[in-house]
LUMDO-197686 format. One record per residue (C-alpha): x, y, z; residue number from 1; residue in one letter. Coordinates in steps of 0.25 Angstrom, whole numbers, plus 5000, padded with zeros to 4 digits. Example, Ala and Ser with C-alpha at 12.3 -4.5 7.8 and 13.67 -1.06 7.14 Angstrom:
2
+------+------+------+-----+------+
|    u |    v |    w | seq | type |
+------+------+------+-----+------+
| 5049 | 4982 | 5031 |   1 |    a |
| 5055 | 4996 | 5029 |   2 |    s |
+------+------+------+-----+------+
END
This chain:
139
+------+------+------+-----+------+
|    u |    v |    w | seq | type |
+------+------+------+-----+------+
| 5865 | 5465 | 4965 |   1 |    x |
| 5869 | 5465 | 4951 |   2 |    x |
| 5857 | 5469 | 4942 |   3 |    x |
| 5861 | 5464 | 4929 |   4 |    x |
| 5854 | 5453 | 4921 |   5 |    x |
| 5865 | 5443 | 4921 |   6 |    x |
| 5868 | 5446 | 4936 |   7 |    x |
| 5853 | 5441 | 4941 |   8 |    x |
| 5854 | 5429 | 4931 |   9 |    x |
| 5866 | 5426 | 4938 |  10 |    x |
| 5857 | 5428 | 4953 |  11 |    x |
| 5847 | 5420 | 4945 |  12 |    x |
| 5855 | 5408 | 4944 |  13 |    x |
| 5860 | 5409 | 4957 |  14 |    x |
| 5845 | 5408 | 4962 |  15 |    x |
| 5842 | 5397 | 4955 |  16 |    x |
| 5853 | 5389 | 4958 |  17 |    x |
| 5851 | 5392 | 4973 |  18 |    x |
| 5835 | 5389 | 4970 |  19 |    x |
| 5838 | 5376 | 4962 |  20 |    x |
| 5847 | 5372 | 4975 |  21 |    x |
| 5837 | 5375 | 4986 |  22 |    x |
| 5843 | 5388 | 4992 |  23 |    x |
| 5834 | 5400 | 4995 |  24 |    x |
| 5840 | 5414 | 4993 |  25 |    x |
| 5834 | 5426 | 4999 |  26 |    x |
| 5837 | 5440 | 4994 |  27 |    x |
| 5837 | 5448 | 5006 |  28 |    x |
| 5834 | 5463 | 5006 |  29 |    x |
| 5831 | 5466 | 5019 |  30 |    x |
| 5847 | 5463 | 5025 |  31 |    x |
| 5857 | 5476 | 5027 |  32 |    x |
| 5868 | 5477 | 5018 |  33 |    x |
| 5878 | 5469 | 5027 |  34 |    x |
| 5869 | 5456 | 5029 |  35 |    x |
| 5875 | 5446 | 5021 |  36 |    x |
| 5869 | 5435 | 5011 |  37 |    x |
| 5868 | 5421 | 5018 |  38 |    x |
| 5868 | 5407 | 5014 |  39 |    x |
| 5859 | 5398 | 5024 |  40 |    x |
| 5865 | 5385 | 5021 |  41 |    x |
| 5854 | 5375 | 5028 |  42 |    x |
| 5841 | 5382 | 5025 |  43 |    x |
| 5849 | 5384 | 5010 |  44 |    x |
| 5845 | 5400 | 5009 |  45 |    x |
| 5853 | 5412 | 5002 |  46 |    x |
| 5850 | 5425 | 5009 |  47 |    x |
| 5855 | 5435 | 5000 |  48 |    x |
| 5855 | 5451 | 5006 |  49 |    x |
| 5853 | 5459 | 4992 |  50 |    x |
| 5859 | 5471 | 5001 |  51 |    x |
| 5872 | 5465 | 5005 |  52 |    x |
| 5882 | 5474 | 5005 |  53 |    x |
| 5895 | 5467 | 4999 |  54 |    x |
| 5903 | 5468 | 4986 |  55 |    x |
| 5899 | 5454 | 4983 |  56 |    x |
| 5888 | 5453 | 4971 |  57 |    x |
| 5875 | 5447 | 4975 |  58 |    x |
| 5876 | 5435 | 4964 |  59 |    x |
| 5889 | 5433 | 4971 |  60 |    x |
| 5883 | 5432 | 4986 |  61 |    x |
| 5872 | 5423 | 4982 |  62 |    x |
| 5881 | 5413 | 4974 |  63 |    x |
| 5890 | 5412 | 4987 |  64 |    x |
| 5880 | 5411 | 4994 |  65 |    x |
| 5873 | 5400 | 4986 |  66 |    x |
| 5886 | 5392 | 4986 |  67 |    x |
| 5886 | 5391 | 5001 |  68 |    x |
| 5872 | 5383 | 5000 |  69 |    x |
| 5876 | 5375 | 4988 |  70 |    x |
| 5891 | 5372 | 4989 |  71 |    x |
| 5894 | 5375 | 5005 |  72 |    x |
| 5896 | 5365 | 5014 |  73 |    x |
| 5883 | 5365 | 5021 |  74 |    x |
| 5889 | 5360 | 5036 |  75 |    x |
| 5899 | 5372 | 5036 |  76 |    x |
| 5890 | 5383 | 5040 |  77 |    x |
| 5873 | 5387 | 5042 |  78 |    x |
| 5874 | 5401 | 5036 |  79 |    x |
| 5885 | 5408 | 5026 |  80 |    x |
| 5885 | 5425 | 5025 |  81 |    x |
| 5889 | 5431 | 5013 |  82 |    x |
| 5906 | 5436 | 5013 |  83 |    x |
| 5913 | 5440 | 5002 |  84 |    x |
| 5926 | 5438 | 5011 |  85 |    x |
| 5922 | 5422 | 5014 |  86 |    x |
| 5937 | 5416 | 5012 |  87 |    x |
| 5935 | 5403 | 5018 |  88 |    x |
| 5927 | 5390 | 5019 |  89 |    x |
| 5912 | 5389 | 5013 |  90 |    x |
| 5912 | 5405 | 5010 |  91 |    x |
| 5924 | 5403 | 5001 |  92 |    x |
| 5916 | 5391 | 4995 |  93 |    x |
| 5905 | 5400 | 4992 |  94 |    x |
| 5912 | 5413 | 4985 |  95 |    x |
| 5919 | 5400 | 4977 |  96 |    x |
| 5906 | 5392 | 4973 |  97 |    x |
| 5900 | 5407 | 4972 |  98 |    x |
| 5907 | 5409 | 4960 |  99 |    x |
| 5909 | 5397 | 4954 | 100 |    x |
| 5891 | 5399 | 4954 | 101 |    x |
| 5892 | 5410 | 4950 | 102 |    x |
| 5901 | 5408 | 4938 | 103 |    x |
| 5893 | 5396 | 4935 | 104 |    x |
| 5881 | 5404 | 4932 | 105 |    x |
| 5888 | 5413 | 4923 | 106 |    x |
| 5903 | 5412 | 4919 | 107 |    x |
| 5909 | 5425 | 4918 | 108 |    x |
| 5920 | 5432 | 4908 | 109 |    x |
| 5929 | 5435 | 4918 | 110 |    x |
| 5932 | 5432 | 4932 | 111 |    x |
| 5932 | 5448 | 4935 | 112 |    x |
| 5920 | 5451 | 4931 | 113 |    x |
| 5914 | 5439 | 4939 | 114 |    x |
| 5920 | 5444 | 4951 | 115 |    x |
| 5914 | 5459 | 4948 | 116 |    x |
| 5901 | 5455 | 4943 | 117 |    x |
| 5898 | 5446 | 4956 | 118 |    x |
| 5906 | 5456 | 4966 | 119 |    x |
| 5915 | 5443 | 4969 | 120 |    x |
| 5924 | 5447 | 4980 | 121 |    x |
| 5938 | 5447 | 4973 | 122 |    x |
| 5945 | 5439 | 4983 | 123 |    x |
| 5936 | 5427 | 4974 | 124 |    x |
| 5945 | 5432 | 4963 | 125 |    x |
| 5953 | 5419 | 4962 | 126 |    x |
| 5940 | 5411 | 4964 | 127 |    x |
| 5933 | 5416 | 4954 | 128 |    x |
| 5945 | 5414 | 4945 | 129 |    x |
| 5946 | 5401 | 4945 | 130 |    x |
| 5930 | 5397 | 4945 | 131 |    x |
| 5931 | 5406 | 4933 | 132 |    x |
| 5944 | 5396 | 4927 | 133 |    x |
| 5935 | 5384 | 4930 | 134 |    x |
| 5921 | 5388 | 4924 | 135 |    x |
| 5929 | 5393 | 4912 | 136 |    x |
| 5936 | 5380 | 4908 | 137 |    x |
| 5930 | 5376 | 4894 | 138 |    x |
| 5933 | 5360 | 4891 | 139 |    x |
+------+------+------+-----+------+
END
């Protein structure tokens, strides 16, 4: 994980908007390298494996993660693992509402280096674009 200071503000924010809205998160350190995080839609929890072995930034998986719990359809399914390839459906919801989270908490200078500071898999590229075009509009 990402050490600097404004990287865990960022996990931080995440927390206490998961906190605020009734979901437990786990940081898991016991799980081997190819355990994926999870999002336990009825029991509201965030299992996040801190040894995960993907290119996808830690503040990035928790977000998506989050985002199943608070903006999923709760019907469609009991328990979501973490994909960076997830092209369809609620896992395309989540990486969408991950970075709309994610640049809601801090807006950054370029969509770039969003994508490289969170490891946001670049087939996002367009998605992050265009939340980037709608968070900067100034009225």
């Amino acid at each position: 994980m990402n050490n600097d200071y404004l990287y865990q503000q960022i996990v931080t924010s995440l927390e206490n908007k998961a906190l605020t809205n009734d979901v437990v998160f786990v940081n898991a350190y016991d799980l081997s390298p190819d355990v994926p995080d999870a999002a336990l839609i009825e029991t509201r929890a965030i299992i996040m494996n801190n040894y995960f072995d993907i290119n996808a930034g830690y503040a990035y998986r928790f977000a998506h993660e989050l985002s199943h719990i608070l903006y999923g359809d709760p019907d469609a399914q009991a328990v979501y693992y973490f994909s960076e390839y997830g092209k369809r459906g609620e896992e395309l919801l989540a990486h969408r509402n991950a970075i709309r989270m994610l640049m809601s908490i801090e807006m950054p200078t370029t969509v770039n280096g969003f994508m490289e500071y969170y490891h946001v898999p670049s087939w996002l590229d367009n998605y992050a674009n265009e939340t980037f075009k709608s968070l900067s509009v100034v009225e």
